[in-house]
N, CA and C atoms as a LAMMPS dump frame, in Angstrom:
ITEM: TIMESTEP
0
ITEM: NUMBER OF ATOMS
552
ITEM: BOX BOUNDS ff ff ff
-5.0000000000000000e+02 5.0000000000000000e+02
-5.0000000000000000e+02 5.0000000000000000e+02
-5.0000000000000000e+02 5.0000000000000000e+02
ITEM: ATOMS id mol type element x y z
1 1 1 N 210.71 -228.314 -289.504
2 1 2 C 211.404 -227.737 -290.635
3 1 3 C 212.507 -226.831 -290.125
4 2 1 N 213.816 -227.029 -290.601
5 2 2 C 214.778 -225.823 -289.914
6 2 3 C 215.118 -225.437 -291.415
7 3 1 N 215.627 -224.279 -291.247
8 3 2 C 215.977 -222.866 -292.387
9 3 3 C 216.794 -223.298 -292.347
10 4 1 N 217.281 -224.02 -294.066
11 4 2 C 218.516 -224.037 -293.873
12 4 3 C 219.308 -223.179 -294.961
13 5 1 N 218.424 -223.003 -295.969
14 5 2 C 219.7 -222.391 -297.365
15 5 3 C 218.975 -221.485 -297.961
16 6 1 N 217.98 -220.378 -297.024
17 6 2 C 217.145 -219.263 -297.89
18 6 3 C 217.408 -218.783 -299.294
19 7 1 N 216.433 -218.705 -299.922
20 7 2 C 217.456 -217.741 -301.264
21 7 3 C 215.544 -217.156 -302.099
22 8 1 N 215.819 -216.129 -302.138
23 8 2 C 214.728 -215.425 -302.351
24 8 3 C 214.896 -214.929 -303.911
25 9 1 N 214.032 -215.156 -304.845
26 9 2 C 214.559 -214.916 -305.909
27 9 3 C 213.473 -214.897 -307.328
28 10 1 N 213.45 -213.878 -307.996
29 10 2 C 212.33 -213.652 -309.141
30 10 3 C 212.53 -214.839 -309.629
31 11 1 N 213.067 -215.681 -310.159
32 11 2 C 213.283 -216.94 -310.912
33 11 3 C 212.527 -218.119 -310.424
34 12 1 N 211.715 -218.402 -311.223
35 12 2 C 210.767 -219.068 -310.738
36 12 3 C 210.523 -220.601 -311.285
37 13 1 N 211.536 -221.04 -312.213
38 13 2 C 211.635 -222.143 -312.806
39 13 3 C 211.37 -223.159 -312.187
40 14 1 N 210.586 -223.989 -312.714
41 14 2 C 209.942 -225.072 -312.278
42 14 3 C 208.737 -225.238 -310.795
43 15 1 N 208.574 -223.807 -310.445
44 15 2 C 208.488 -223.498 -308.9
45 15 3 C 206.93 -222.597 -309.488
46 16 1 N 206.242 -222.292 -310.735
47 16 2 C 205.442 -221.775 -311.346
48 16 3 C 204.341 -222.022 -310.18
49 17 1 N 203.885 -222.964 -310.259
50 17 2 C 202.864 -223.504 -309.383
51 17 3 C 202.316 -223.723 -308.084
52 18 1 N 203.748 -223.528 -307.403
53 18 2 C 203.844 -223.21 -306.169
54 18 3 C 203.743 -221.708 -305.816
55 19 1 N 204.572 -221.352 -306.515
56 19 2 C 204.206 -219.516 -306.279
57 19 3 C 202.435 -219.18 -306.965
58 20 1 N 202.305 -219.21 -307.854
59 20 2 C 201.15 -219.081 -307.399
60 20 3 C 199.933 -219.161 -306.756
61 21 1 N 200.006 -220.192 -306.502
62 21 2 C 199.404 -220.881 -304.947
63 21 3 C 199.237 -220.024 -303.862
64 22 1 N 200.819 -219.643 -304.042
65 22 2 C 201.229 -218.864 -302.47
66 22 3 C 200.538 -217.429 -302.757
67 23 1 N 200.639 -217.255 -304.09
68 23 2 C 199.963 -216.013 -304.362
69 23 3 C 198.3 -215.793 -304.266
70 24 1 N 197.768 -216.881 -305.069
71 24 2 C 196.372 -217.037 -305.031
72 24 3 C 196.104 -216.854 -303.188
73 25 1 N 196.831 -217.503 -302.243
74 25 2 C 196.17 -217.506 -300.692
75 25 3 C 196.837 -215.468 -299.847
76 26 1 N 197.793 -215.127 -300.462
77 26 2 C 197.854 -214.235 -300.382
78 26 3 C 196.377 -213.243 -300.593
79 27 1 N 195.923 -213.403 -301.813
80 27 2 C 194.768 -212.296 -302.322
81 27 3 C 193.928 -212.694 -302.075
82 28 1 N 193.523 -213.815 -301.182
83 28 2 C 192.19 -213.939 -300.678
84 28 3 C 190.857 -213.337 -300.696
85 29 1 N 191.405 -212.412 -299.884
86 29 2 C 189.927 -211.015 -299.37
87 29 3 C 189.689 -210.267 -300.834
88 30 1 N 190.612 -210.113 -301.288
89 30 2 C 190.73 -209.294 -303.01
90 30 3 C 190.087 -210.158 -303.766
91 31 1 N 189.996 -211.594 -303.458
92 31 2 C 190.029 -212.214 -304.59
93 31 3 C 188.298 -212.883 -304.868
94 32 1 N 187.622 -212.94 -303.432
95 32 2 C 186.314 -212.891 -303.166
96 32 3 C 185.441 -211.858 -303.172
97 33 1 N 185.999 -210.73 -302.959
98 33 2 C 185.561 -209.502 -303.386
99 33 3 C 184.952 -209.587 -305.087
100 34 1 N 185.997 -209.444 -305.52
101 34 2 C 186.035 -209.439 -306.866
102 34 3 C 185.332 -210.434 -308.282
103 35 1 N 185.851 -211.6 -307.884
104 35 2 C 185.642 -212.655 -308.85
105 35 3 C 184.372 -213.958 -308.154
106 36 1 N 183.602 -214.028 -309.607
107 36 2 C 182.447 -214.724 -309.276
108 36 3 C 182.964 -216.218 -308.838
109 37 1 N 183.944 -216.336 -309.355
110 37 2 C 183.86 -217.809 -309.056
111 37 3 C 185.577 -218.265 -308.804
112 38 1 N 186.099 -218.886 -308.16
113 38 2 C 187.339 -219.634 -308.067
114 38 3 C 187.864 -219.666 -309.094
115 39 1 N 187.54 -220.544 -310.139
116 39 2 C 187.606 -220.785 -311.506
117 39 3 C 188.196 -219.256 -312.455
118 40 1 N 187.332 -218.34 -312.254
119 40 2 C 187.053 -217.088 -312.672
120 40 3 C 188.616 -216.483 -312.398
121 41 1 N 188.838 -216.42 -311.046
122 41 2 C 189.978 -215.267 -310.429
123 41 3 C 191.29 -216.613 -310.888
124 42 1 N 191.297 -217.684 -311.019
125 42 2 C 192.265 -218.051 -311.411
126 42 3 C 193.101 -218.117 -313.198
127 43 1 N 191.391 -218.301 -313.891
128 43 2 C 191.425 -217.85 -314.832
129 43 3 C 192.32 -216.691 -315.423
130 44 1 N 191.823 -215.366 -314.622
131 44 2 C 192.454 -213.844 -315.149
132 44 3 C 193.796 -213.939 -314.538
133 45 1 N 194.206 -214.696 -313.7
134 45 2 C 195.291 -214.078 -312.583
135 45 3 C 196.212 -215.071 -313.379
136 46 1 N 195.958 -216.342 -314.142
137 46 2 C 197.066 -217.007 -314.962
138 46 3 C 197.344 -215.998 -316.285
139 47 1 N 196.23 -215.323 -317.219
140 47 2 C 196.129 -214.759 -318.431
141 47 3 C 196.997 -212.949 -318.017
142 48 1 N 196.697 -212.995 -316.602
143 48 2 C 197.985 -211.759 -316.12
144 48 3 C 199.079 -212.244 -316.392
145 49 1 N 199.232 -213.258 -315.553
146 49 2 C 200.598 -213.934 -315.133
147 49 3 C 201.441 -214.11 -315.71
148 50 1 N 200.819 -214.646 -317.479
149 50 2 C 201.323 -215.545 -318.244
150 50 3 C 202.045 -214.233 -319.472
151 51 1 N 201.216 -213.177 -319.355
152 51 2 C 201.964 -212.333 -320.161
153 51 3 C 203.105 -211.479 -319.24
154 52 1 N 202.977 -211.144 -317.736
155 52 2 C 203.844 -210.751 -316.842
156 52 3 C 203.172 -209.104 -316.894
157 53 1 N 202.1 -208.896 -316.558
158 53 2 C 201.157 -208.181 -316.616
159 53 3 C 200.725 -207.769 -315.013
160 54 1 N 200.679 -208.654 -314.475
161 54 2 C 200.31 -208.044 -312.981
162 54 3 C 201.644 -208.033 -311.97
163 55 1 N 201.024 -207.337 -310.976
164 55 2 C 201.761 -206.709 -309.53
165 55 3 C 202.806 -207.854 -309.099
166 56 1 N 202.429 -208.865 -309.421
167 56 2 C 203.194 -210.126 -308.516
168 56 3 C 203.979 -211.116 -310.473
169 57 1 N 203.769 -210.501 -310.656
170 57 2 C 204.622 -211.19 -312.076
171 57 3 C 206.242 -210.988 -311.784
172 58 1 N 207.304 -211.547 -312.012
173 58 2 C 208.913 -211.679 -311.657
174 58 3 C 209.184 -210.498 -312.969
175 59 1 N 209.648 -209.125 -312.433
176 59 2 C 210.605 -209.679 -310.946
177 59 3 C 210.213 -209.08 -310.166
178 60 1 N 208.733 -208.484 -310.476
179 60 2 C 207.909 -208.216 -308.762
180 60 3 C 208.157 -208.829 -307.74
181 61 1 N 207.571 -210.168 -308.083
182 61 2 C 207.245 -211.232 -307.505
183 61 3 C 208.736 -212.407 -306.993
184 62 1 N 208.883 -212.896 -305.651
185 62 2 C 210.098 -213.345 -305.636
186 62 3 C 209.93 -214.312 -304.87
187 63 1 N 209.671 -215.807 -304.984
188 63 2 C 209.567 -216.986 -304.733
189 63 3 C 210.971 -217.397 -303.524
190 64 1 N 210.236 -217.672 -302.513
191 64 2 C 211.203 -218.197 -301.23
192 64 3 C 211.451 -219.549 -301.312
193 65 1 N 212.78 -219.64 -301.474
194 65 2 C 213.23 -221.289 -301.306
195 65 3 C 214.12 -222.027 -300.267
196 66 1 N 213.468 -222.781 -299.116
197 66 2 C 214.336 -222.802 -298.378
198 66 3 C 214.708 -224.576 -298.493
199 67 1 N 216.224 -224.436 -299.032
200 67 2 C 216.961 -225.555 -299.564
201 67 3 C 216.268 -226.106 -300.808
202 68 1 N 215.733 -225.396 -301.857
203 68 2 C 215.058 -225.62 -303.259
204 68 3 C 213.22 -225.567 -302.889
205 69 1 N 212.831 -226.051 -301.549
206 69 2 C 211.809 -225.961 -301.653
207 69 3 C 210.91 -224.849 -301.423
208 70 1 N 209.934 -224.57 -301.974
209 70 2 C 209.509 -223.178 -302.407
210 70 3 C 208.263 -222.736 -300.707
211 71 1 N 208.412 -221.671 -299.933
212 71 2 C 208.164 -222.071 -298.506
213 71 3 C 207.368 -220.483 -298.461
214 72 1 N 208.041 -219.237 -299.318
215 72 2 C 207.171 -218.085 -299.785
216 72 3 C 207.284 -217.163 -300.204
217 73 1 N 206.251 -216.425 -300.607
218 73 2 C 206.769 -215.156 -301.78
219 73 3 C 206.398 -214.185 -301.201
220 74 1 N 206.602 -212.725 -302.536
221 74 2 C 206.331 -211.506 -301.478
222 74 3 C 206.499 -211.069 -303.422
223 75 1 N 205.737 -210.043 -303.143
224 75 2 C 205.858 -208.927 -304.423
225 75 3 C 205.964 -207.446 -303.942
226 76 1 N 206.957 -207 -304.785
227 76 2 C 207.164 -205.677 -304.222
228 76 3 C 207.792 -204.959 -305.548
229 77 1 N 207.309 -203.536 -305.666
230 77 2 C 207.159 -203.188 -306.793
231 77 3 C 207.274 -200.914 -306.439
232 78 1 N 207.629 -200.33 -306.701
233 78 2 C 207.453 -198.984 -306.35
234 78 3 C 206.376 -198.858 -306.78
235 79 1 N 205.733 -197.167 -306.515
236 79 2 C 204.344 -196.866 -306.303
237 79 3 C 204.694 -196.709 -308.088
238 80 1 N 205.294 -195.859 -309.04
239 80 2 C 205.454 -195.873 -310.613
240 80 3 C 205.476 -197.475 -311.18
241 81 1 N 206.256 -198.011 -310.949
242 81 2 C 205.967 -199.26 -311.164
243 81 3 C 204.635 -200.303 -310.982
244 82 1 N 204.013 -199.914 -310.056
245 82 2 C 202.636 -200.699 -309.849
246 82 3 C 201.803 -199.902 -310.295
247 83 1 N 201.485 -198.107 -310.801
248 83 2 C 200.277 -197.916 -311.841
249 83 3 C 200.787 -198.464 -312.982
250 84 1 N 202.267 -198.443 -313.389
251 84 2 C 202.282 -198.836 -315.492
252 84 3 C 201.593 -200.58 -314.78
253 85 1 N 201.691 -201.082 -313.85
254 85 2 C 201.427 -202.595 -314.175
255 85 3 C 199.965 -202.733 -314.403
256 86 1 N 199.001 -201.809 -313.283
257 86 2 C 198.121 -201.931 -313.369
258 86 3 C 197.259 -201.279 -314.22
259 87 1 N 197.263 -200.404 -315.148
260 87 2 C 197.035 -199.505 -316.061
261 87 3 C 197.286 -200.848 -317.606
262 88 1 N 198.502 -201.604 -317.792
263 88 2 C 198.687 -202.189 -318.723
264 88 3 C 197.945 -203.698 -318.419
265 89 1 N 197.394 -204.139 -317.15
266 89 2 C 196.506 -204.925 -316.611
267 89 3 C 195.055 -204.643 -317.081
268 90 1 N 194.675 -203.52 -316.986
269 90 2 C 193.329 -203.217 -317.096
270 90 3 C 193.545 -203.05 -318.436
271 91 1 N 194.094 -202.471 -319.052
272 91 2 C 193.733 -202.575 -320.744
273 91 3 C 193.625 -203.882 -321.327
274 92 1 N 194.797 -205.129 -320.86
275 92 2 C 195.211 -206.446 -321.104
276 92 3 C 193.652 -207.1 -321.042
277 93 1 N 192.787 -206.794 -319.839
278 93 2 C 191.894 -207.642 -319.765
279 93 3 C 190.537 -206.471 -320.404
280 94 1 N 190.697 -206.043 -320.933
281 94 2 C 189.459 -205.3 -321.1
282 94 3 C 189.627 -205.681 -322.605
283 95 1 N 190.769 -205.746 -323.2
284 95 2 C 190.822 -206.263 -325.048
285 95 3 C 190.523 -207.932 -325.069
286 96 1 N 190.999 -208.404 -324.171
287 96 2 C 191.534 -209.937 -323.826
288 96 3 C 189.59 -210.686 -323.745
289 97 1 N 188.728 -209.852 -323.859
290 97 2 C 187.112 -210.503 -323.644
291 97 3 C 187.607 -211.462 -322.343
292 98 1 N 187.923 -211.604 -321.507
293 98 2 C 187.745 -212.453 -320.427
294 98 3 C 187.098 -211.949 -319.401
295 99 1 N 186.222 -210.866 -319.684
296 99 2 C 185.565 -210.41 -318.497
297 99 3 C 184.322 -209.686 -319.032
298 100 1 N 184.027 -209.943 -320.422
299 100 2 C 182.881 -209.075 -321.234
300 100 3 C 181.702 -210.584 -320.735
301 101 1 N 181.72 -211.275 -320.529
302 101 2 C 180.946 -212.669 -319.896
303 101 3 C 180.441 -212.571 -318.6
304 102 1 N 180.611 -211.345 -317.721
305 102 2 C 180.654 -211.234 -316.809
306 102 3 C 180.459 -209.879 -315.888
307 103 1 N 179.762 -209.025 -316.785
308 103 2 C 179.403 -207.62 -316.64
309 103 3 C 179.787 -206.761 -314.997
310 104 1 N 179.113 -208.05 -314.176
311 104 2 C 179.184 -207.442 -312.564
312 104 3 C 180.723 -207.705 -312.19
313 105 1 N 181.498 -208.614 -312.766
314 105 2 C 182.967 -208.511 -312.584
315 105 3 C 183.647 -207.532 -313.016
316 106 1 N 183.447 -206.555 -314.626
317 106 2 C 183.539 -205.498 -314.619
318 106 3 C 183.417 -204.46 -313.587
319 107 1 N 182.328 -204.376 -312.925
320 107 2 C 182.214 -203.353 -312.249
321 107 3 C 182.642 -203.243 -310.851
322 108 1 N 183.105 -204.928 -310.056
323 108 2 C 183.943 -205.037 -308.98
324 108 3 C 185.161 -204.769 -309.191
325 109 1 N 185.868 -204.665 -310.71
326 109 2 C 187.246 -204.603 -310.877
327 109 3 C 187.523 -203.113 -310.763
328 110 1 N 186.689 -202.162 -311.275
329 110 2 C 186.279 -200.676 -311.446
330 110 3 C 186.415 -200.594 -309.761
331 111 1 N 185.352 -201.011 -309.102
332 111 2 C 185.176 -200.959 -307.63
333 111 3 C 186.214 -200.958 -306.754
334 112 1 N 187.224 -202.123 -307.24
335 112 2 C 188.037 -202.092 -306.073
336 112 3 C 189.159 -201.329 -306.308
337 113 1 N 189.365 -201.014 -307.591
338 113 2 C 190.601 -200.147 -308.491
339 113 3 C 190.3 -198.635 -307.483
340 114 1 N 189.122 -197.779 -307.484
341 114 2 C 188.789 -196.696 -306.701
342 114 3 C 188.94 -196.981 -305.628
343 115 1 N 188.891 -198.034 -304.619
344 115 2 C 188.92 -198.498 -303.216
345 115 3 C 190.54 -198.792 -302.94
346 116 1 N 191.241 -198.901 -304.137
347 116 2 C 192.947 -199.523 -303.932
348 116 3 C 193.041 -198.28 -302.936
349 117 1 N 194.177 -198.28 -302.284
350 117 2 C 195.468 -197.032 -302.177
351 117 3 C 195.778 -196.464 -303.224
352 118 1 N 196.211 -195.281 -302.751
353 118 2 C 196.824 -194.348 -304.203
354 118 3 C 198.525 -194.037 -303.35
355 119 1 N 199.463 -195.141 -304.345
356 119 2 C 200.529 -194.984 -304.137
357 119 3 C 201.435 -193.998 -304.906
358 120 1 N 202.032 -193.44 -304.319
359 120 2 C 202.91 -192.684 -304.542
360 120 3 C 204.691 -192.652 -305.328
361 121 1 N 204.421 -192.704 -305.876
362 121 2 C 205.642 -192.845 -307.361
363 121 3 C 207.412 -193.083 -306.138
364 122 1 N 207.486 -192.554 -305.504
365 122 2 C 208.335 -192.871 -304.515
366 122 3 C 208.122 -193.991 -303.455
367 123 1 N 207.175 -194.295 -303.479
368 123 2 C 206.907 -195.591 -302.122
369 123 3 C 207.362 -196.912 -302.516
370 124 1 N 207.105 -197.535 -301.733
371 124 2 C 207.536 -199.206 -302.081
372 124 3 C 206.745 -199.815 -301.876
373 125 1 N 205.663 -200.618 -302.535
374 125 2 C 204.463 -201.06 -302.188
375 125 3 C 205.019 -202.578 -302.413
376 126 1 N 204.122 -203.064 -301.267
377 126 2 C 204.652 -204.317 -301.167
378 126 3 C 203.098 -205.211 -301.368
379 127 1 N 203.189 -205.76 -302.277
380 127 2 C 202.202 -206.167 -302.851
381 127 3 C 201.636 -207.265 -302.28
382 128 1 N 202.328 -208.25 -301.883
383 128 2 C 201.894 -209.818 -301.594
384 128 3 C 202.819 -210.245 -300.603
385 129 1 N 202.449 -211.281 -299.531
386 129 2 C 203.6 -212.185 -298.952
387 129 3 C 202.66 -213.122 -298.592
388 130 1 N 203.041 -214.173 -298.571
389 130 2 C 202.437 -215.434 -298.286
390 130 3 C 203.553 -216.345 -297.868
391 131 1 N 203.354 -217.482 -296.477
392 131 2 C 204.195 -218.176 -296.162
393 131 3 C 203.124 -219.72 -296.418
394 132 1 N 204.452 -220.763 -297.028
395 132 2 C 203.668 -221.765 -297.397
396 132 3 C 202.887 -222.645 -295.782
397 133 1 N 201.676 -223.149 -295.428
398 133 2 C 201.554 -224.054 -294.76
399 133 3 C 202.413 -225.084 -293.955
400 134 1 N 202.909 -225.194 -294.412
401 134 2 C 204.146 -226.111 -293.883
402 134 3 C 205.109 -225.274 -293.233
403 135 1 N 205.212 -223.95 -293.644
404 135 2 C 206.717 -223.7 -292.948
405 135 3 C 206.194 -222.647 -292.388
406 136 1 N 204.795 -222.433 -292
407 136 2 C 204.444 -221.18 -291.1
408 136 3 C 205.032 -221.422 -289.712
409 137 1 N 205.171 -220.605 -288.742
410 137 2 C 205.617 -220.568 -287.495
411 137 3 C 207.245 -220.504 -287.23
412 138 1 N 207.687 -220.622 -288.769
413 138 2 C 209.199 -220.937 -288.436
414 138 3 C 210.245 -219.667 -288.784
415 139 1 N 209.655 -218.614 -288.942
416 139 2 C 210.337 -217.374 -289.453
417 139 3 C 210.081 -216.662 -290.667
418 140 1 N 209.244 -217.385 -291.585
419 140 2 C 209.094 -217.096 -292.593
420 140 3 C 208.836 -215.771 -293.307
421 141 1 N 207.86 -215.343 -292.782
422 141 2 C 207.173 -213.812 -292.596
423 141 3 C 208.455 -212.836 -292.179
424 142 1 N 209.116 -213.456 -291.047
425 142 2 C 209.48 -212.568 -290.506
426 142 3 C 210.983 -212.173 -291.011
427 143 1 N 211.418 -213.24 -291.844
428 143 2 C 212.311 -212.971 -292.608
429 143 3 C 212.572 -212.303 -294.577
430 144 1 N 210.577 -212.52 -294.104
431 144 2 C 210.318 -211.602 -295.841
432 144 3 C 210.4 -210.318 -295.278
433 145 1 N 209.588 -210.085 -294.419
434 145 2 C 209.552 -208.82 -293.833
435 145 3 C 210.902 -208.111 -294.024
436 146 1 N 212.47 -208.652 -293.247
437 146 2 C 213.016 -208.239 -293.224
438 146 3 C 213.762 -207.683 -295.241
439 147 1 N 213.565 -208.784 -295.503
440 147 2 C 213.896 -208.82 -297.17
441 147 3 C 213.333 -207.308 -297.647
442 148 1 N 212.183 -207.079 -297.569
443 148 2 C 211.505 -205.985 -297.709
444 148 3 C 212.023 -204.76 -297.475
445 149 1 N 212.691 -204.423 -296.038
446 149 2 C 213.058 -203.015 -295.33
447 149 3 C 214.571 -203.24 -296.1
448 150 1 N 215.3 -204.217 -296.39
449 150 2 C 216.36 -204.656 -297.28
450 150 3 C 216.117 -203.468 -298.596
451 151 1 N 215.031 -203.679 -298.999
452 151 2 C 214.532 -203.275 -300.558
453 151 3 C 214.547 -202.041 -300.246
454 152 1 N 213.767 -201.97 -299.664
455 152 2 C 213.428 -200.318 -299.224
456 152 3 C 214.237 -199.834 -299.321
457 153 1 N 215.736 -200.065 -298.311
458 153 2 C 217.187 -199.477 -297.851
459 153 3 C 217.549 -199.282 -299.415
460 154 1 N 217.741 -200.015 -300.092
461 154 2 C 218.627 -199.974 -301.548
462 154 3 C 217.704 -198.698 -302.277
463 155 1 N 216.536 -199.273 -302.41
464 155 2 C 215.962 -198.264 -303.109
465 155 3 C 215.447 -196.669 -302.963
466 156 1 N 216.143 -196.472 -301.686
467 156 2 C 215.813 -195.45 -300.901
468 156 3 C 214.434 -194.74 -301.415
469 157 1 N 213.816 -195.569 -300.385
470 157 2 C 212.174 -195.658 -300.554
471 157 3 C 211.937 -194.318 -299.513
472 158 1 N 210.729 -193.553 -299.994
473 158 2 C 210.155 -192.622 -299.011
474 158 3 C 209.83 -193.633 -297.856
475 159 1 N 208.941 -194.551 -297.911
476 159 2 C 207.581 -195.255 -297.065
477 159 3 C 207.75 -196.852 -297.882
478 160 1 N 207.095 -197.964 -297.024
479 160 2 C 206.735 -198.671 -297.47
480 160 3 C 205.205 -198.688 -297.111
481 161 1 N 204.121 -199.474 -298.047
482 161 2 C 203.111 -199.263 -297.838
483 161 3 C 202.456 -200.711 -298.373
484 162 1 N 201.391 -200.966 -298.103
485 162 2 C 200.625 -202.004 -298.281
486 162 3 C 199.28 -202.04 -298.196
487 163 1 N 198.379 -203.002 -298.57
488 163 2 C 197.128 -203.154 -298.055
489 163 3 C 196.302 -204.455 -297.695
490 164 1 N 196.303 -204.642 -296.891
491 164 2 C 195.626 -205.9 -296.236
492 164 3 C 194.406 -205.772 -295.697
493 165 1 N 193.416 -206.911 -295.637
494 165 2 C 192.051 -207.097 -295.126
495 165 3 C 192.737 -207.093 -293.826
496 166 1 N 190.888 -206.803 -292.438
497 166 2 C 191.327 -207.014 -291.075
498 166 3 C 191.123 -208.585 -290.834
499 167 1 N 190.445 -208.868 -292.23
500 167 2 C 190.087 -211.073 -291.759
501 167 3 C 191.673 -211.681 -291.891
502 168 1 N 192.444 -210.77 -292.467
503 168 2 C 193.758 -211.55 -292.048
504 168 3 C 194.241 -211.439 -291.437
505 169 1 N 193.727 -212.285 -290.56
506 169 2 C 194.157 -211.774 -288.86
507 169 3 C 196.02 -211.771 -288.815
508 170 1 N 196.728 -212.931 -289.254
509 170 2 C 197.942 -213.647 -288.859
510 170 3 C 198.78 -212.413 -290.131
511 171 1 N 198.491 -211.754 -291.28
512 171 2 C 198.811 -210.651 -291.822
513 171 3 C 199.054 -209.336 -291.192
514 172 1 N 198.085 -209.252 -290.674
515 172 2 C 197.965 -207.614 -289.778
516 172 3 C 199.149 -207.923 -288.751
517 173 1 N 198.775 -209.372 -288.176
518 173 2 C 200.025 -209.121 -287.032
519 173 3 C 201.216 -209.139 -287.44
520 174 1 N 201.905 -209.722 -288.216
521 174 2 C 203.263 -209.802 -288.905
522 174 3 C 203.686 -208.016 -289.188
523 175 1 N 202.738 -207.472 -289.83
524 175 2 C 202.686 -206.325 -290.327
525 175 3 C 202.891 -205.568 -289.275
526 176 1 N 202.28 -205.618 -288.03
527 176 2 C 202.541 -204.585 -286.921
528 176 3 C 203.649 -205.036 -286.372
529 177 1 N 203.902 -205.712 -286.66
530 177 2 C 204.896 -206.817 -285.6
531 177 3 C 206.605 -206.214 -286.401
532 178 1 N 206.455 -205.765 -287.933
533 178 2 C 207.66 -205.802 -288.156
534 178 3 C 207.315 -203.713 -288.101
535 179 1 N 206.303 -203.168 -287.724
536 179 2 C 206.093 -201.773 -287.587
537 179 3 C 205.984 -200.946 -288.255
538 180 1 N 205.383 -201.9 -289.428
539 180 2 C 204.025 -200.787 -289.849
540 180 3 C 202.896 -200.514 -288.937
541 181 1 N 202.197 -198.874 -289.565
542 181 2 C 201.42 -198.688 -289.105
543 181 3 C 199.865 -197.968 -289.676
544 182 1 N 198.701 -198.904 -289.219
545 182 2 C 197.69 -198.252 -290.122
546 182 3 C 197.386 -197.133 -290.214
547 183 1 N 197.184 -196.317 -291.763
548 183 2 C 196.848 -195.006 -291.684
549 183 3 C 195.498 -194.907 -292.648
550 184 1 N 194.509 -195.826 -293.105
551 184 2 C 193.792 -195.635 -293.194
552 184 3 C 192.474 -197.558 -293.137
């Protein structure tokens, strides 16, 4: 695969399915944590999606296309911007009965909400990146990455910040690799 015509971009037309994909393998560790069943976490994460309710909804969320084909995303959102999302998330699904079926999912969502980071109204939290299968090894990461410190620069961000499992192994390294560093 060679890079030929990057273009990174909330617009997600026709490309719905692919980004979430990229998103669903992004939240992995979050997403087993949390939800009883496959079925389950795809369930809530479309009924987010579909109203533009969660962290990775556009124009959080920004679908990588290299020459139309969709290769990976990244969500990035300030620390004010990701409590109204997640604050209007947790109400969305707590009226929405999609989780009154499921009592102990209640209380992992509670669970991991206290376990998040507590971002800071000035930071830049970078929510998601995922590079598609096919075009791993070829820059991908390493050119969201850069997209990112891009964001930061404009938005004159205090910090960028994130949170990743240590089972993602090929995450952590990208992450140190472009110099972040763990602080908790």
């Amino acid at each position: 695969m060679i890079l030929a015509n990057l273009d990174l971009s909330p617009n997600l037309a026709g490309d719905e399915a692919a980004f979430l994909d990229l998103e669903f393998q992004a939240s992995e560790p979050y997403t087993s944590f949390v939800y009883s069943t496959t079925q389950q976490a795809l369930d809530l994460r479309r009924f987010l999606f579909e109203k533009q309710l969660c962290e990775f909804s556009p124009p959080y969320g920004r679908l990588l296309r290299d020459a139309g084909r969709p290769v990976g995303m990244l969500a990035l959102l300030s620390g004010s911007e990701l409590n109204v999302q997640r604050l209007k998330a947790a109400h969305a699904l707590s009226r929405s009965g999609l989780i009154a079926g499921d009592p102990a999912l209640g209380a992992r969502l509670q669970l991991a909400g206290r376990t998040l980071l507590k971002v800071l109204p000035d930071d830049l939290y970078l929510s998601r990146v995922a590079t598609a299968p096919a075009a791993r090894g070829k820059g991908i990461g390493s050119y969201l990455m850069r997209q990112v410190e891009s964001d930061a620069r404009a938005r004159a961000s205090r910090r960028v910040v994130l949170e990743v499992s240590p089972v993602s192994a090929a995450a952590v390294q990208l992450y140190r690799r472009s110099g972040f560093e763990q602080i908790d």
